[in-house]
C-alpha angles and dihedrals in degrees: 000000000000117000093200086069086061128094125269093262089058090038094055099039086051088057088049091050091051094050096050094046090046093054098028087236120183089237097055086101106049083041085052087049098043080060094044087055092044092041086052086042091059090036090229106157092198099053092045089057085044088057100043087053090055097048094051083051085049088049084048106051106035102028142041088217086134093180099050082049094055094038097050082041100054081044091050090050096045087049095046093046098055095047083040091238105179111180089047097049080050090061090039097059093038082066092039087063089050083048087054095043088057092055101050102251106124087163095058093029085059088048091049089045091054094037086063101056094045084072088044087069091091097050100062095171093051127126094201091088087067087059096060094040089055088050098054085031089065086039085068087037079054094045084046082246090143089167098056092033088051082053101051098041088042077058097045100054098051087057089042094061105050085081115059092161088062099117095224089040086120098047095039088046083050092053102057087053099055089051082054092056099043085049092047084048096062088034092059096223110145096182100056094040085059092049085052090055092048089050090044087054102042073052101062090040090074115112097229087047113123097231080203103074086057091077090049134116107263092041097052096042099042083045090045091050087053097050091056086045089055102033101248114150118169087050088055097054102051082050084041093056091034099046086058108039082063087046092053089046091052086226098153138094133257081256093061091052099098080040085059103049089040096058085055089054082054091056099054094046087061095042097255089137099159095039091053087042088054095053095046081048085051098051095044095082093039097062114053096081077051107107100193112097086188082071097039083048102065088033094068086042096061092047079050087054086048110039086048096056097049087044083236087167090182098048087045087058108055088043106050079044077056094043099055087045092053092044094049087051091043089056095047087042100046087044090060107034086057095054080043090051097037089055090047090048085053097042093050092045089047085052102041090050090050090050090049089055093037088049098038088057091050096055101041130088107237091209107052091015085241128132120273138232088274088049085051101054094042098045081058114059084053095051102048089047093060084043108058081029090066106032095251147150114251116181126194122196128195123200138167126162131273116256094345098150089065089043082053089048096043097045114020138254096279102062086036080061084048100055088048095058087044088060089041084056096057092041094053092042080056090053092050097054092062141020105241103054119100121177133201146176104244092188128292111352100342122107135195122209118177113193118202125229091335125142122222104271094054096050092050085044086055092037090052098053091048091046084058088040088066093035086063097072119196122242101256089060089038085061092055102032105033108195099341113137127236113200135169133208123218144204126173132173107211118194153127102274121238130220096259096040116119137183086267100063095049091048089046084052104045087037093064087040089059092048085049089046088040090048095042107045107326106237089050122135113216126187134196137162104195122094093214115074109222137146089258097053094051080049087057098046128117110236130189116205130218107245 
């Protein structure tokens, strides 16, 4: 889906969206709502299920409104399967594995991760396969696994960065910074805590940075954590004071919440008791319209740390009472929300393998099993993307065969069919002896071949075999046709694609290289690489003759 196709009102709500993510920013929900009412208003399934996506995000990220999360996702995911919407399922299960890990199913939260960049293999230039490394990558932080951890966050920020234009880059890059830090931390290493802080600051240097994130929760405490690493104190203190001003507010999202009780944990492994017994007092009140044992649970587990240490027997009590409760409730709730996320994960699957059926039909030619005119157009885009993305060569060939009207009329449709499968049967032959080569029915007897990062001489080396893989006609057409001779004519642009070059332009210019090819001796090849069509580009053609 591409929001640029979309009319002035989405275009700009979507502006308004980005701006508001970007900045996390209190309106980013009513701005998510406005787009799932205008998305309903134009009855566009994908954008609804674009809309939805980014209003659980919104959930996610601002509020800790679990069940309206959970609700606008499952909506999101029905709407993007069935559009077949694969950069935006990706995001969604990449949610669907933080929903996990809150509640407490590592197991389920990692399948969902994976599953999510599987979908990502056919977006080689994204950045959403960062988001789910970074994620498994803080279930081994979580398992004290730093090594594995290091690997999966060093991952995550080189995908990360291959899309500045992504609205939340700066946070996402900062996040993997912070993970780095809190890896270099357990690992003891200074030095590299130190590179990590320098980073963190030319960071928030950039002109597009929000200054605000840097007073969130992650940042102070992972800040506040290196500055006692480091002995910094005077750092620590002013993260110390911020870091609970904002704890005491309760100005943090759903997502902050372990942060939260960790930094507690920090706290009483420094001997900051009082400070660690405030913040478990604090979050008390805050949880009970919280639905998610998982969070209670733990909870429960860090007033049992600290009650324990100051040999508090009363508080112990209540909150082992509390503890036993909650665990009780988390293995009920984790029981079901696996057997919740396990039919969802069948029913998605169910779904996803109808829609592939459903998708590859639509874009094949039932004829020559090619694919059609629709497969075409929409191998394409994606095609000409990767390759101004990369700097890279992208050819586009265009055949049909040579008098193929008066062989129809001589010897009937259904040898004409024949022939044409015959053809299908080279080009896909071409296609299967090297990665790169992707071959389509255009309509009658015209034929479209793209060939992927390839020079000159190694497309007419492949355009010629294919040219002597039609002339050897099989038996079954030999019985109808004798001696007689198929041939095809060929015309190809090969380029490096600009940003503006479309599958249009390289058909416009490999159409007119065929008529040249068809004017001048019919079986010809004929190669240029110039979109406009002049008496000086055909003299610069390549051309292939026929021997």
């Amino acid at each position: 889906m591409n929001i640029k196709d979309y009319n002035n009102e989405i275009q700009t709500l979507n502006n308004e969206l980005m701006l508001a993510r970007s900045s996390m920013s209190g309106s980013y929900i009513g701005i998510c709502n406005r787009l799932v009412r205008a998305a309903k208003r134009l009855d566009d399934n994908n954008l609804v299920g674009y809309a939805y996506y980014y209003l659980a995000d919104a959930y996610y990220l601002l509020s800790t409104d679990y069940r309206k999360f959970n609700q606008n996702l499952l909506k999101a995911i029905e709407y993007l399967q069935a559009e077949g919407d694969k950069e935006h399922l990706a995001r969604c299960y990449n949610l669907l594995g933080i929903d996990s890990l809150n509640h407490g199913n590592s197991e389920m939260a990692l399948d969902f991760f994976m599953r999510g960049i599987k979908y990502c293999e056919d977006l080689p230039d994204s950045a959403i396969p960062g988001f789910m490394e970074f994620n498994i990558g803080h279930i081994y932080y979580t398992c004290d696994d730093m090594k594995s951890a290091l690997s999966y966050v060093r991952s995550a920020y080189k995908h990360i960065r291959r899309n500045r234009r992504e609205s939340l880059y700066y946070r996402n890059i900062l996040f993997c910074h912070l993970m780095q830090t809190g890896c270099y931390i357990k690992l003891g290493k200074r030095d590299s805590v130190l590179k990590c802080l320098e980073s963190i600051r030319k960071l928030s240097q950039s002109p597009n940075f929000n200054e605000e994130i840097m007073g969130s929760i992650p940042v102070l405490d992972t800040k506040m954590r290196a500055c006692h690493f480091l002995g910094d104190k005077e750092g620590f203190d002013k993260c110390f004071n911020a870091l609970n001003e904002m704890i005491r507010n309760n100005n943090f999202s759903l997502d902050d919440m372990e942060d939260v009780f960790n930094t507690a944990r920090f706290y009483l492994s420094i001997g900051m008791v009082e400070d660690a017994i405030r913040i478990a007092r604090y979050k008390e009140g805050s949880l009970g319209d919280l639905n998610i044992s998982n969070i209670r649970l733990n909870h429960a587990r860090l007033r049992c740390e600290i009650y324990q240490m100051t040999n508090d027997d009363k508080a112990r009590q209540a909150a082992l009472e509390d503890f036993f409760r909650y665990t009780q409730e988390f293995e009920k709730e984790k029981m079901e929300s696996y057997k919740f996320f396990a039919r969802m994960r069948e029913k998605l699957a169910r779904i996803e393998k109808e829609n592939n059926m459903l998708q590859k039909k639509a874009q094949t030619d039932e004829l020559t099993g090619l694919g059609n005119r629709y497969g075409l157009n929409q191998f394409a885009d994606h095609a000409f993307e990767k390759a101004y993305g990369r700097g890279r060569h992208l050819a586009v060939e265009l055949l049909d065969v040579d008098n193929f009207k008066a062989f129809n009329d001589t010897y009937g449709h259904q040898v004409g069919d024949l022939c044409l499968k015959h053809i299908a049967g080279a080009i896909k032959q071409l296609c299967d002896s090297r990665s790169g080569i992707h071959g389509f029915r255009y309509g009658g007897d015209e034929f479209v071949v793209i060939y992927e990062n390839m020079k000159d001489d190694r497309i007419l080396e492949c355009a010629r075999g294919l040219r002597e893989k039609v002339a050897d006609i099989p038996d079954e057409i030999k019985k109808y046709i004798g001696d007689k001779k198929v041939s095809i004519s060929q015309g190809i642009r090969n380029s490096v694609p600009q940003e503006t070059s479309k599958l249009w332009d390289y058909m416009y210019a490999a159409d007119n290289a065929l008529y040249d090819v068809k004017k001048s001796k019919k079986g010809e090849i004929a190669l240029l690489h110039s979109a406009v069509i002049s008496e000086s580009s055909l003299a610069e053609a390549t051309y292939a003759i026929v021997e």
